[in-house]
Residue, then its C-alpha position, 0 to 999 in steps of 0.5 A: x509515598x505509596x502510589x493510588x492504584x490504577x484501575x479502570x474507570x467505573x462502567x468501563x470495559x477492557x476493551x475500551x483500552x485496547x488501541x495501538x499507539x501510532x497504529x491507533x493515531x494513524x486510524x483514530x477510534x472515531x474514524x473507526x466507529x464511523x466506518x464500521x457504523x456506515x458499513x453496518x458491522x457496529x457491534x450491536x451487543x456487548x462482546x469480549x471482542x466489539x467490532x472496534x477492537x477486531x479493526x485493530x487487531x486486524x492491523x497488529x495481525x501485521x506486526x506478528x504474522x510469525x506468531x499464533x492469532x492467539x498470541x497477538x490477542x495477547x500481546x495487545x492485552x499484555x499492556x492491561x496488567x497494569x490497570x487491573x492489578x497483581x491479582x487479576x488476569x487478562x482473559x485471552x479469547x480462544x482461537x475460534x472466538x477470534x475467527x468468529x469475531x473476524x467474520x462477523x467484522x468481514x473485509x469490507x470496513x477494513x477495506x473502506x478505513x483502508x481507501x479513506x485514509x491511507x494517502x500520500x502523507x509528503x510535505x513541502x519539506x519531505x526529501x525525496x518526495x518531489x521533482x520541482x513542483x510535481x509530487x513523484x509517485x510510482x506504480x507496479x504490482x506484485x502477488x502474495x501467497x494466501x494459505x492453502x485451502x480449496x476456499x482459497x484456490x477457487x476464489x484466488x488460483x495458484x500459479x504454475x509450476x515446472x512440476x505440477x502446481x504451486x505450494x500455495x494460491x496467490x493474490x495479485x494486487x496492484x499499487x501506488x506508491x509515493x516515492x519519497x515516503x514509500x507509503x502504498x496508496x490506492x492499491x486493489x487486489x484480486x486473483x493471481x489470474x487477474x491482470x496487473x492492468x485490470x487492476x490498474x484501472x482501479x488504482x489510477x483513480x487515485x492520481x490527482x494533479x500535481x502528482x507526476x506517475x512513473x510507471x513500466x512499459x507493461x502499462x502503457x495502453x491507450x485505455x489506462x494512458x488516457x485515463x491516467x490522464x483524466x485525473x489530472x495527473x502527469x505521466x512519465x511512463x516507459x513504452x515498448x520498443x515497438x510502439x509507433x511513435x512517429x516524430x512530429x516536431x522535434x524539441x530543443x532538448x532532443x526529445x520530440x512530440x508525437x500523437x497515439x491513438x486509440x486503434x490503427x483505423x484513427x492512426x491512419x485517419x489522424x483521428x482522437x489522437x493525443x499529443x505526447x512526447x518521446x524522450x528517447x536515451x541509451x545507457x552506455x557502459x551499462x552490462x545488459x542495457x538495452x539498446x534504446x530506452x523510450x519514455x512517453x510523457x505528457x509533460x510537452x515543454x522541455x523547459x518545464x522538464x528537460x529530456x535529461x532530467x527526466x531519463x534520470x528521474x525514471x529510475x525512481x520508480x525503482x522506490x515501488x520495488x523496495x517499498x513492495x520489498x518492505x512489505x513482503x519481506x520485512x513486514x510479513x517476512x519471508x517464506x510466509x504466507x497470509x493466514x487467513x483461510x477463506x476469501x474474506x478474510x483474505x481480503x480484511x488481512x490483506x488490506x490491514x496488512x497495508x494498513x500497517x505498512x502505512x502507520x508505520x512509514x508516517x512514524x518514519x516521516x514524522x522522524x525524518x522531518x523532525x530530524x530533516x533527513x530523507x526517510x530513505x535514511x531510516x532503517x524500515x527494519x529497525x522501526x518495525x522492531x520498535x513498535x513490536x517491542x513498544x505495543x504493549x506499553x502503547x496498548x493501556x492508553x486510551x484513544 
């Protein structure tokens, strides 16, 4: 039985088919169009490439950061053939009509899809995810090079060197990630020069109750600890050897309570302090431990949370690293770079960069709680490899 030809319904542009499978459920096209109209960049004329389809290809830039923007274009359109038929080719725009589609679009839509839907996507159900009723979550930050222009340089800096300067400037971001899933959430970017906790003080806003947040000793401060705090979150952050943590009450599991403060002056006045509790602990047998480590946290009953369950649980926060791993070496790949050339649109490759991360663990959550596995136990290689070899078949079907 001869097959109806397929083709595309009448008044229908191409560019009406272009989404991203699991990219394009993760951002559903609505989403899209809602945020690009709140943001003012809704395309107000008919283009080869509309706003709603650069949101997108800004995310599959992700996918093939080893190949030419010109050849992701086509890898989003190889899936069209088949409605237009044998005789009809695709049209790819040009390498400066892509750049000129990316800068009409700007960061700025990205970076808002970005905030409004990138979360923590564990359930009850998810291995990994939860310490009794806490959700764990961890923070950290890392830097990426950026393509070597004077734009970027002056916008981003470069490091040092042992001689003279860096190959590349750097960006410098700064992340939550929810432990189970690996999923980033609430990151923020800025200059390598920034600092990780500047960068922090935005990222904690995304803390909510319920959540309980692992974090390095180089966070701890009383600004961003008490403002950690205010979002209702739990902390279990480590502190330097150094901090002043006098005993107050020592608790049945070893640990004890203590009072930090926000300067000397109200230290010495016993002033607006905050009661925290110190778990103190060695790892003996451990080649270059360290003599003593300290954690602060603001969970203050031990039997909500013994001492020793949580030493043990703070080497979670080791997840950020693997997630941040994934990221920058799998995702984008090693010894590569961001490609864009100017600020902006380092800031729009950078938030679809983690736009991609995030579609592609909810597949891998949704796998894993299908399959009632840990996600840890699927491969973050192999899945990326999947979507890259399904994209073009995902691309014909529409939103």
């Amino acid at each position: 039985m001869a097959r109806t030809p397929a083709g595309l319904p009448e008044g229908t542009r191409i560019t009406d088919y272009i989404t991203l499978g699991v990219i394009a459920k993760t951002f559903p096209l609505p989403k899209v169009h809602e945020v690009l109209q709140a943001t003012g960049k809704a395309s107000q004329r008919q283009r080869a490439l509309p706003a709603h389809v650069v949101v997108y290809y800004v995310i599959a830039l992700a996918l093939y950061m080893s190949v030419s923007t010109r050849e992701v274009l086509r890898c989003l359109l190889e899936g069209l053939q088949w409605l237009m038929g044998p005789r009809e080719r695709v049209r790819v725009a040009g390498k400066s009509a892509i750049s000129q589609a990316r800068s009409r679009l700007g960061a700025e839509p990205i970076e808002r899809l970005h905030n409004e839907l990138v979360r923590p996507i564990a359930e009850t159900a998810t291995r990994g995810a939860w310490y009794r009723r806490w959700r764990l979550v961890s923070l950290d930050g890392s830097t990426l090079d950026v393509a070597d222009t004077q734009e970027n340089e002056q916008a981003f800096g470069r490091p040092k060197a042992a001689r003279g300067r860096s190959a590349y400037p750097q960006i410098r971001f700064v992340s939550l990630v929810e432990n189970g899933t690996h999923v980033l959430f609430g990151s923020r970017m800025g200059g390598y020069h920034t600092s990780e906790v500047a960068l922090a003080r935005h990222v904690v806003e995304s803390l909510r109750p319920g959540m309980l947040c692992l974090a390095d000793r180089c966070f701890f401060s009383w600004p961003l600890w008490t403002q950690a705090c205010a979002t209702g979150a739990d902390l279990l952050w480590r502190v330097k050897a150094s901090a002043r943590l006098p005993c107050i009450r020592r608790l049945s599991d070893g640990s004890y309570l203590s009072k930090i403060y926000p300067n000397a002056y109200a230290r010495q006045k016993d002033r607006g302090g905050v009661m925290v509790r110190v778990i103190e602990y060695t790892l003996d047998g451990v080649p270059g431990a360290e003599d003593v480590y300290r954690l602060v946290t603001t969970i203050l009953d031990p039997e909500d949370a013994p001492a020793e369950e949580l030493a043990a649980l703070y080497q979670e926060r080791w997840e950020i690293e693997t997630a941040l791993d994934e990221l920058k070496t799998h995702l984008r790949g090693a010894r590569i770079v961001l490609r864009s050339k100017t600020p902006e649109l380092v800031r729009q490759e950078f938030f679809g960069f983690l736009m991609a991360h995030f579609a592609i663990r909810g597949l891998m959550h949704e796998a894993a709680r299908k399959g009632d596995v840990d996600p840890d136990e699927l491969s973050f290689v192999h899945t990326v490899r999947v979507v890259r070899r399904r994209l073009p078949a995902f691309v014909a079907t529409p939103p």
